[in-house]
C-alpha positions as CSV (number, residue, x, y, z in Angstrom):
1,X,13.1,9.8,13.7
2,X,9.4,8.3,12.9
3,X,6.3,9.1,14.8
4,X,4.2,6.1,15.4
5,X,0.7,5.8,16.1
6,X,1.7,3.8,19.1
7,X,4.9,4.5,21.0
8,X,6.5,2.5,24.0
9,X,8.8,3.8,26.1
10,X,10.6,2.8,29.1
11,X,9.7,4.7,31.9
12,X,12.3,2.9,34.7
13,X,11.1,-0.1,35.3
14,X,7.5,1.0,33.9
15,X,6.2,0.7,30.4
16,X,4.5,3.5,28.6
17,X,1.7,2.7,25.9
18,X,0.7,6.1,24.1
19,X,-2.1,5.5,21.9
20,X,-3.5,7.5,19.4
21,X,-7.6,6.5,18.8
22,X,-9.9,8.3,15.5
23,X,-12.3,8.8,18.5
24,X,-10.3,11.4,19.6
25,X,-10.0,13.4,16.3
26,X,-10.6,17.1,16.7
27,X,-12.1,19.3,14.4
28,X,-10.9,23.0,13.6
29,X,-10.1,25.9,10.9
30,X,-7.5,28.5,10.5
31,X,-4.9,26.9,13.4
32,X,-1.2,28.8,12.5
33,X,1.1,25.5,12.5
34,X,4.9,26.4,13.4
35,X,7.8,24.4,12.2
36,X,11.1,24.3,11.2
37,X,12.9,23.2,8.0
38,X,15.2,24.7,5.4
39,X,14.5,26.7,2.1
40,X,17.5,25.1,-0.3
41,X,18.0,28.1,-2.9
42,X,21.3,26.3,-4.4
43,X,19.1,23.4,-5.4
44,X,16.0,25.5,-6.3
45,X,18.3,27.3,-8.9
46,X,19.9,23.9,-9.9
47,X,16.4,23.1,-11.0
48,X,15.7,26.2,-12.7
49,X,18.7,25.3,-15.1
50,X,17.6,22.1,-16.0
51,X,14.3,23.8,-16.6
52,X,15.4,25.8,-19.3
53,X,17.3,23.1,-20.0
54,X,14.4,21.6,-21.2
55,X,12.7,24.6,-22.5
56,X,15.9,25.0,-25.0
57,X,15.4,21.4,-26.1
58,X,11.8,22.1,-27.1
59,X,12.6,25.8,-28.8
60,X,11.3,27.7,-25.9
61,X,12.5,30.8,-24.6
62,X,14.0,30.5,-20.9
63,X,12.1,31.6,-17.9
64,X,13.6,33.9,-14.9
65,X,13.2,33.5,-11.8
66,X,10.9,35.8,-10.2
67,X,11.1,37.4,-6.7
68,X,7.2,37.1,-5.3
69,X,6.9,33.7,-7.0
70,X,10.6,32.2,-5.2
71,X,8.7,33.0,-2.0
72,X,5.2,31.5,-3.2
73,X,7.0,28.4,-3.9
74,X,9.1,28.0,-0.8
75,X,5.7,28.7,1.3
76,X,4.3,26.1,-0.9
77,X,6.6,23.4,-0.3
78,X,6.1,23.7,3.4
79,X,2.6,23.4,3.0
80,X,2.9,20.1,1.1
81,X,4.7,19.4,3.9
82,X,1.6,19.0,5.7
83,X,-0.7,18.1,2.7
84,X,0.2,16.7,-0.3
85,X,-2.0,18.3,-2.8
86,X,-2.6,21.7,-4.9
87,X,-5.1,22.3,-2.3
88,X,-3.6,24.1,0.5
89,X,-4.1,22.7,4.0
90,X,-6.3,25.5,5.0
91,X,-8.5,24.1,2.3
92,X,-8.5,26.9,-0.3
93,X,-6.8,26.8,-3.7
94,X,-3.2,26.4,-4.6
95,X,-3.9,29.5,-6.5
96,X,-4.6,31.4,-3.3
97,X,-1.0,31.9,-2.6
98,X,-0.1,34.0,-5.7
99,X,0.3,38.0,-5.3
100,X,-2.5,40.2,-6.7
101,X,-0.2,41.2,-9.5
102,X,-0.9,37.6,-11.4
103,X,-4.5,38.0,-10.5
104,X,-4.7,38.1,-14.6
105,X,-1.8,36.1,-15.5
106,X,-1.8,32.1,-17.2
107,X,-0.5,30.3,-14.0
108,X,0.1,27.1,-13.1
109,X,1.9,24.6,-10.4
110,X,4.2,21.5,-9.8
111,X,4.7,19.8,-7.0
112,X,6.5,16.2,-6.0
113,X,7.5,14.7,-2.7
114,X,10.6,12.5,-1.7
115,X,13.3,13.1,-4.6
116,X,16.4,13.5,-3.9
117,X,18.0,15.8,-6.3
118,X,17.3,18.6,-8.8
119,X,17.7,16.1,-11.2
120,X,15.4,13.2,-9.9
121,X,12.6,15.6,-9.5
122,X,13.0,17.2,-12.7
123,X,13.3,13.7,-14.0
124,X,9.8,13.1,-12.2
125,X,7.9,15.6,-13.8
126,X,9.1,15.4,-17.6
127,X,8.2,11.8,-17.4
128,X,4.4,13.3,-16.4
129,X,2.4,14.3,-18.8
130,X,0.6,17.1,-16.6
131,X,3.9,18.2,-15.1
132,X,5.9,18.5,-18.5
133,X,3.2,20.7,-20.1
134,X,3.6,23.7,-17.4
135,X,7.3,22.7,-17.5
136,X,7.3,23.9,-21.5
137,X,4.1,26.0,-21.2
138,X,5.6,28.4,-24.7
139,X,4.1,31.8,-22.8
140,X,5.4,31.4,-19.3
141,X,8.5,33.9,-18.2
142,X,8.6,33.6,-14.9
143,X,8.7,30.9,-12.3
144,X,9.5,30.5,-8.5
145,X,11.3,27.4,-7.5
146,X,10.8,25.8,-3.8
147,X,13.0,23.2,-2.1
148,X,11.9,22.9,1.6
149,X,12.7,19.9,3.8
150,X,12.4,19.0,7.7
151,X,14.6,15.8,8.4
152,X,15.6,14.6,5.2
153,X,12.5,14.8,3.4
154,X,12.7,16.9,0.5
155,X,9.5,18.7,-0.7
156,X,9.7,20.2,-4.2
157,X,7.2,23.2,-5.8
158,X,7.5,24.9,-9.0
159,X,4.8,28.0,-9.7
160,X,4.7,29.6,-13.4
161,X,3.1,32.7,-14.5
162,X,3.1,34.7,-17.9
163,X,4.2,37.8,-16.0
164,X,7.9,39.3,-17.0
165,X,10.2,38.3,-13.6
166,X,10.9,40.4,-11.4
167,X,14.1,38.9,-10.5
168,X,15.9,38.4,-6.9
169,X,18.6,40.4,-6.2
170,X,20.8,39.1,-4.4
171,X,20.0,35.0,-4.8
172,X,18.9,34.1,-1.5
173,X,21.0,32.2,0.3
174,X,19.8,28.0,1.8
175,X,18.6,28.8,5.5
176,X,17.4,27.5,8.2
177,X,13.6,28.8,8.7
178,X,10.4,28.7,10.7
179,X,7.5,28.0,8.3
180,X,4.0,29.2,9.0
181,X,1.1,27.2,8.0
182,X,-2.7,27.7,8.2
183,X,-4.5,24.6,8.3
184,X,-7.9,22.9,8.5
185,X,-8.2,19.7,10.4
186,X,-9.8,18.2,7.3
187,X,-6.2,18.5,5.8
188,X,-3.8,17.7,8.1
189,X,-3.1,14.8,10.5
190,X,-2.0,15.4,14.7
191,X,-0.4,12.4,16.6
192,X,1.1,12.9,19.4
193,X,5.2,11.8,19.9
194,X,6.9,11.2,23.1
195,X,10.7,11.4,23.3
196,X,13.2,10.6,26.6
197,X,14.9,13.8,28.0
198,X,17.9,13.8,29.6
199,X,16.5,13.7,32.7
200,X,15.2,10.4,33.3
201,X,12.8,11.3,35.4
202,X,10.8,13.3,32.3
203,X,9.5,12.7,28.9
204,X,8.9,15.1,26.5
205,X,5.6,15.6,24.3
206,X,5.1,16.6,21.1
207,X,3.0,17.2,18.2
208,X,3.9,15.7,14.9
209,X,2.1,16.2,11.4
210,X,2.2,13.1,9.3
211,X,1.3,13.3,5.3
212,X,-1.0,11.2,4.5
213,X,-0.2,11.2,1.7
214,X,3.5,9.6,2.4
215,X,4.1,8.3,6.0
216,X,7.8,8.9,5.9
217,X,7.0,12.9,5.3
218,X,5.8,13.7,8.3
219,X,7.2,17.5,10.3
220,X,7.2,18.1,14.4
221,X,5.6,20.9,15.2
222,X,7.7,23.6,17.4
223,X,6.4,23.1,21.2
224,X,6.5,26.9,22.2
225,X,3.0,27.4,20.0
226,X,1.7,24.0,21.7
227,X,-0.3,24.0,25.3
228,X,-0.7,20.8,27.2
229,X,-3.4,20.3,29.5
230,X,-4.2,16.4,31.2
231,X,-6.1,15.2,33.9
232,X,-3.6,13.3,35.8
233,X,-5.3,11.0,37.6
234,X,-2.1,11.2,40.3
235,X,-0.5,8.9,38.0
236,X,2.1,11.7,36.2
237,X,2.5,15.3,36.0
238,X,2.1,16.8,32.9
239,X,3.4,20.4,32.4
240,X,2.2,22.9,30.0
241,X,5.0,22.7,28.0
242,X,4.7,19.2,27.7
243,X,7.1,17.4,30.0
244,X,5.7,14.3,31.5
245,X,7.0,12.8,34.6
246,X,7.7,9.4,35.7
247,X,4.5,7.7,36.8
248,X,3.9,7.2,40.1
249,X,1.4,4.0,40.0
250,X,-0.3,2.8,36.6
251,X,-3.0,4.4,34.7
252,X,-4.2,6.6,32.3
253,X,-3.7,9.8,31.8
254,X,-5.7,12.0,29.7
255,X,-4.1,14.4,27.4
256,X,-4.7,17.2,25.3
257,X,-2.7,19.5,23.1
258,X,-4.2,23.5,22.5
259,X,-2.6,25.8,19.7
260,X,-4.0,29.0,19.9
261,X,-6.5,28.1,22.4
262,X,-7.7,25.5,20.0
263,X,-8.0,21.8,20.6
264,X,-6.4,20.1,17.9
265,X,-5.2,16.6,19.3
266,X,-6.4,14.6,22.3
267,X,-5.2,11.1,23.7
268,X,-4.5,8.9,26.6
269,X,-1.2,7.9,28.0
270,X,-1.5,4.4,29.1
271,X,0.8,3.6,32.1
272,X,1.2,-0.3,32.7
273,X,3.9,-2.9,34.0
274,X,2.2,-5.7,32.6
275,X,3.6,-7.3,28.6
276,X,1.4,-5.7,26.3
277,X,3.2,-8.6,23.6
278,X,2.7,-11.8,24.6
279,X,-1.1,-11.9,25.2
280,X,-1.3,-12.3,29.1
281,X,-2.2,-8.8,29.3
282,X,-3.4,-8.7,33.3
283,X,0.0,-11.2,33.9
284,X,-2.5,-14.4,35.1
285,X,-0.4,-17.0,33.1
286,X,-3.5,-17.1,30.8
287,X,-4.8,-15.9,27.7
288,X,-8.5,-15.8,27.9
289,X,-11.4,-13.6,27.4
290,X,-10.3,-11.3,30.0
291,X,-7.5,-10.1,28.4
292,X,-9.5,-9.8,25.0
293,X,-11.8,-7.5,27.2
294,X,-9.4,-5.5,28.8
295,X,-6.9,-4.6,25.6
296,X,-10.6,-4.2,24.2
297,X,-11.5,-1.4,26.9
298,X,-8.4,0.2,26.3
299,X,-8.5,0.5,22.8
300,X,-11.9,2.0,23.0
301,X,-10.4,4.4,25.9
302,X,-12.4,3.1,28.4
303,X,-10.6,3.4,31.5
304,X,-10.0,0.6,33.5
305,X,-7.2,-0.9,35.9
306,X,-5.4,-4.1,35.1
307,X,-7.6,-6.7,37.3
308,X,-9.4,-9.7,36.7
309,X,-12.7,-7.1,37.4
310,X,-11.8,-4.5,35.0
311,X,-13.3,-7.5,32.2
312,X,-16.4,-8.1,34.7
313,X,-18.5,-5.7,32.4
314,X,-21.6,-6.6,33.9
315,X,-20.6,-7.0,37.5
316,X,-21.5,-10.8,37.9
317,X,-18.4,-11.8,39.6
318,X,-16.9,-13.7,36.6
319,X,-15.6,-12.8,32.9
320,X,-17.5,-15.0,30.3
321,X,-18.9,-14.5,26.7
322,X,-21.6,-12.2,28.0
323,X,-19.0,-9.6,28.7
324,X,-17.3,-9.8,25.3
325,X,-21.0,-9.4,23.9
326,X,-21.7,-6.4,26.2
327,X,-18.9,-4.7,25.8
328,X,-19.4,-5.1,21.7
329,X,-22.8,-3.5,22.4
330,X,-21.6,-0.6,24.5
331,X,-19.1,0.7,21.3
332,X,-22.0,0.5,19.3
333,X,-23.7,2.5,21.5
334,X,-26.6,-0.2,22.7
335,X,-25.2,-0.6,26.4
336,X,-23.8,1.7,29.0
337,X,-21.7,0.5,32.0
């Protein structure tokens, strides 16, 4: 399933607009993100044949698969899980997440995103100049091969050194795991996702991660290290744990999601029977300038009720041009209501 910036959901016979607004971004280092995904060791080894596969074709000697670096590179893939980049999403260097025991070794990494197969990602990087030259570096001996995905997406890390292998006995076998990952809000991007329960009467909130560096990799985070606190307006109850119950009237409700006693995503659930789709956003049979106001408001998060007064920014009994105009100036920061 896809996260969406915006997410509707029907709430009986209610309708449930969960925005997501840059106004809201929080800022913070060193949050622990928990997840769960699989480490694929079949396919990591499939790759490391093809590898000296490759190596053979060029008069190279093989490399070995090396214990500390197998478990650099799944930890790696996970984090380009989050970030796709040698930069890790805590913001230090790719290099950071070798052992001191290749302190002095000629290192190097891979990584790609999205392919399918040992062979389409090797594929991948011997058609890339960069990628091809660690892949048949001559004095590299050991590697470490990681294969980690979370719902289908398949992330893909390869980590070299010029260190003899220490070599994993036994091979691991694939397993299900719960990766930790440090991160920085400069690399990493909260939404929040809402999903029905089986009780109708509850939703369930969650935070989701979405690459930005390809939409369709995005990982949910596990809601046991995520606190939800919201004022609630009297509009719906939000637990701690994140279940959200049917509203009671419409409104907004402000959310906000702690990890570790950290903020790290805040937004406004947006409760409304009125057809957010066809225009007529306060239902008048009309498309005019107070709807323009009002959807205006609300993508701004100012909170306001759906009535013909909620547009009446300045209070003069009627919604005109001078509203649109003041309400342009108050987001730029010349007018307060």
């Amino acid at each position: 399933m896809k996260p969406f910036s915006r997410i509707i959901v029907s709430v009986i016979a209610i309708c449930m607009l969960l925005s997501v607004s840059t106004a809201f971004a929080a800022d913070y280092d060193n949050v622990v993100l928990r997840f769960n995904g699989t480490e694929d060791y079949t396919i990591a080894y499939g790759v490391l044949e093809i590898v000296n596969s490759e190596r053979a074709a060029n008069g190279l000697s093989p490399l070995s698969m090396d214990r500390d670096l197998l478990a650099v590179a799944m930890q790696r893939a996970a984090e380009i899980a989050i970030f796709f980049d040698h930069t890790r999403p805590d913001g230090s260097d790719c290099f950071s997440a070798f052992p001191a025991r290749f302190e002095y070794s000629h290192i190097g990494e891979n990584i790609a995103l999205g392919q399918e197969s040992a062979a389409e990602v090797m594929t991948s990087w011997m058609n890339s100049p960069g990628h091809r030259a660690n892949i048949l570096t001559a004095d590299y001996k050991s590697i470490g091969i990681g294969c980690f995905y979370q719902y289908g997406v398949v992330h893909w890390v390869q980590v070299f050194s010029s260190e003899t292998a220490s070599v994993p006995s036994p091979v691991p076998e694939d397993r299900g795991v719960t990766a930790s990952v440090a991160v920085s809000s400069d690399y990493c991007d909260l939404y929040f996702d809402i999903e029905a329960t089986e009780d109708e009467d509850y939703s369930q909130l969650y935070i989701v991660n979405v690459n930005p560096f390809f939409e369709d990799s995005f990982v949910f985070l596990n809601n046991d290290i995520v606190t939800y606190k919201a004022n609630e307006n009297g509009i719906a109850a939000v637990t701690e744990g994140g279940l959200v119950s049917s509203p009671s009237k419409m409104g907004f409700v402000a959310i906000e999601a702690y990890i570790g006693g950290v903020s790290v995503c805040r937004d406004t659930l947006f409760y409304s029977d009125h057809d957010f789709n066809t225009g007529d956003v306060n239902n008048d049979s009309d498309i005019n300038n107070t709807d323009l106001i009002l959807v205006a408001r609300y993508i701004v998060s100012i909170p306001v009720s759906i009535d013909t007064m909620a547009a009446d920014v300045n209070y003069d009994n009627s919604v005109t041009n001078s509203d649109l105009i003041l309400l342009a100036r108050h987001i730029v920061g010349l007018y307060e209501f």
